[in-house]
C-alpha positions as a printed Julia matrix, in Angstrom:
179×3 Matrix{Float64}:
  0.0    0.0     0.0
  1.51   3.01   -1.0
  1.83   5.82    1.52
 -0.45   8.91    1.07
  1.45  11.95   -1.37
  1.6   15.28    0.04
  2.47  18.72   -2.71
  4.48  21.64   -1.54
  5.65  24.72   -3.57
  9.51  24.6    -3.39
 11.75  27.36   -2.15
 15.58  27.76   -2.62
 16.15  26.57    1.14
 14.61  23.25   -0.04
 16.72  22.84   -2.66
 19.75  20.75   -1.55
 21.69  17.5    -3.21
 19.7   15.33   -0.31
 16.53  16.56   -1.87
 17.09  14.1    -4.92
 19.16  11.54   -3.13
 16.4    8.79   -3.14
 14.77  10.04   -6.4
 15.34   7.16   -9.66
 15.47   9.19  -12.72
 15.45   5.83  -14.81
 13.31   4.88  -17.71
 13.91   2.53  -20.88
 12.85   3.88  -23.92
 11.67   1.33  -26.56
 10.2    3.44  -29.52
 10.33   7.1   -29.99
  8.1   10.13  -31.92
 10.79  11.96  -34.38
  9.22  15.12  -36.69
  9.1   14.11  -40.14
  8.62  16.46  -43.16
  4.99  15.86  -43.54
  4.41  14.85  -39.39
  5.46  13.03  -36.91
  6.35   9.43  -36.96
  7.46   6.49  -34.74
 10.55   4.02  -34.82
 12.44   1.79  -32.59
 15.17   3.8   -30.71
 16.2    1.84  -27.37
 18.26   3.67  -24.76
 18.14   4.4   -20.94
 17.6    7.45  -19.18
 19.16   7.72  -15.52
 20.36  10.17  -13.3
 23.94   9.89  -11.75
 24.84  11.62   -8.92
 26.35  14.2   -10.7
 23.38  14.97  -13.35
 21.11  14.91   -9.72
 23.22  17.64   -8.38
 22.89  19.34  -12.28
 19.09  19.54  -11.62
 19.41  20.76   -8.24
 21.46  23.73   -9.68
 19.05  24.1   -12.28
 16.07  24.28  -10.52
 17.72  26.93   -8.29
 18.15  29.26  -10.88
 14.73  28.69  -12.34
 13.74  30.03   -8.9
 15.88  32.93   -8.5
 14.53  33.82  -11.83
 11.29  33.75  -11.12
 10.12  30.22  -11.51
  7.93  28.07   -9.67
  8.76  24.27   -8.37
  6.53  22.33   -6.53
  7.27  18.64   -4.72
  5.41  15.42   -3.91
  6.22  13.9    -1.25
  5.68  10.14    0.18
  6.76  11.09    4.37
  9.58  13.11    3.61
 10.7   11.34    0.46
 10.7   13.5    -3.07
  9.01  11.13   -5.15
  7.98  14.25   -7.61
  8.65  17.61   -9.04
  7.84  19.57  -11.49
  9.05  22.9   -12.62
  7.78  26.06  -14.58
 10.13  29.29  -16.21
  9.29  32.28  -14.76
  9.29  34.47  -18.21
  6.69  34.67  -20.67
  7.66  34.3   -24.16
  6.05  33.56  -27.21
  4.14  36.15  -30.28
  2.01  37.43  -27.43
  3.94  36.03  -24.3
  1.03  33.62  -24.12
  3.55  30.93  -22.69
  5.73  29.5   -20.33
  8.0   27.04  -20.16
  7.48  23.39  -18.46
 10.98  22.77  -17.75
 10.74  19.63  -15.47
  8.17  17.11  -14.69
  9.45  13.62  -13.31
  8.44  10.87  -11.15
 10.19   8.53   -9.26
 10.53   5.86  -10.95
  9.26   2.92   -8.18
  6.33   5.73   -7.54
  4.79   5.94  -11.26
  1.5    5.09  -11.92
 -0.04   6.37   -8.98
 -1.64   9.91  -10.8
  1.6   11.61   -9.04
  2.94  13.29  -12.15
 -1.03  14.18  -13.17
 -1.42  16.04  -10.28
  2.13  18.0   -10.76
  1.17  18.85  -14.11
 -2.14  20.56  -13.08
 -0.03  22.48   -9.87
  1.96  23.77  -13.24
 -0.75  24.87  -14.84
 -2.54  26.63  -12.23
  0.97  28.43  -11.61
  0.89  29.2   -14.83
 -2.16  30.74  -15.07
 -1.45  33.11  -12.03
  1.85  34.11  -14.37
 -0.53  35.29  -16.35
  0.29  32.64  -19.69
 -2.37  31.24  -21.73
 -0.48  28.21  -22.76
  2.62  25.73  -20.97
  5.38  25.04  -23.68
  7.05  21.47  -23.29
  9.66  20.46  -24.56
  8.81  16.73  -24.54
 11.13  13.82  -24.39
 10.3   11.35  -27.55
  9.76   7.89  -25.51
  6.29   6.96  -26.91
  5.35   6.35  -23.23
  6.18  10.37  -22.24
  3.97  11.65  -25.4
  1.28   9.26  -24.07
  1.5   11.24  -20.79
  1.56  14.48  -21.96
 -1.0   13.3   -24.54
 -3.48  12.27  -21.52
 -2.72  15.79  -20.04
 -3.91  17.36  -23.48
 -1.09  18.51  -24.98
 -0.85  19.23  -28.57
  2.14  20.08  -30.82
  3.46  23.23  -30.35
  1.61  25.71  -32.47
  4.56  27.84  -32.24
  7.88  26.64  -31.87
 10.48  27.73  -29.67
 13.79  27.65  -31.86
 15.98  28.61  -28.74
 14.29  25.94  -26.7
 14.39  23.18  -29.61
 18.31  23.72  -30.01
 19.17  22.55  -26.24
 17.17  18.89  -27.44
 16.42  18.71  -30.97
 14.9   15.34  -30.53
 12.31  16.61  -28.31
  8.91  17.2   -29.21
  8.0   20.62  -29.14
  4.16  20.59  -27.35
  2.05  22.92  -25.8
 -1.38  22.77  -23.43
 -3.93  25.21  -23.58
 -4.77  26.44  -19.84
């Protein structure tokens, strides 16, 4: 039975390598989306994802700047184990600054399946929303199973595309959600 999950916005004082020292970044990837000329399309494309020690304390740096610039991280928690985050930018951008960036959203891996990373994604959006966007931009990783999350959250393809944002991963698919 797994223990009831408790959300908290993050601040900077939270934000400390022990904060991801339990968390399993993992995930085997199967089959990926890639952009075609004329769509998207799927093919085989196996590889693991997993986060090292050092990549951990990567994110941890990350997510502090996000916050010093504005940004907004919030954590699930099983007791007082991270088994969740998300993060969102703290700029608008876009033709009419009608977006803002999702720039994390992850799970735990032994926690998954649970409606954890649903319930992150709608903290983002509301967060959003109080920023004053009208749309979160994603940058997506291609693992079939990740679009069929963000899929189930209602994201579409990015209507307009980020080129700044697609040149850090050019294999991710560019998405947005309507809030």
């Amino acid at each position: 039975m797994m223990q009831s999950i408790t959300y908290k916005e993050l601040s900077l004082s939270d934000l400390d390598f022990a904060l991801l020292s339990e968390f399993v970044r993992f995930q085997e990837t199967h089959k990926v989306l890639y952009k075609t000329d004329d769509g998207y399309s799927i093919k085989d494309d196996h590889f693991f994802d997993y986060w090292d020690d050092e990549k951990k304390k990567q994110v941890i740096e990350d997510l502090k700047s996000s916050l010093q610039a504005g940004g907004t991280i919030y954590g699930a928690y099983s007791g007082k184990e991270l088994v969740g985050f998300t993060n969102i930018a703290g700029r608008l951008f876009g033709s009419e600054n009608q977006y803002v960036e999702l720039l994390y959203i992850h799970v735990s891996a032994n926690h998954r399946g649970h409606g954890i990373g649903k319930t992150l994604f709608e903290l983002c959006m509301e967060a959003a929303k109080r920023r004053g966007a009208d749309k979160l931009y994603i940058a997506a990783h291609p693992s079939i199973e990740t679009q069929e999350f963000y899929k189930r959250m209602g994201c579409t393809y990015a209507l307009e595309v980020n080129e700044e944002i697609l040149q850090k991963e050019p294999l991710d698919i560019q998405m947005e959600r309507r809030l």
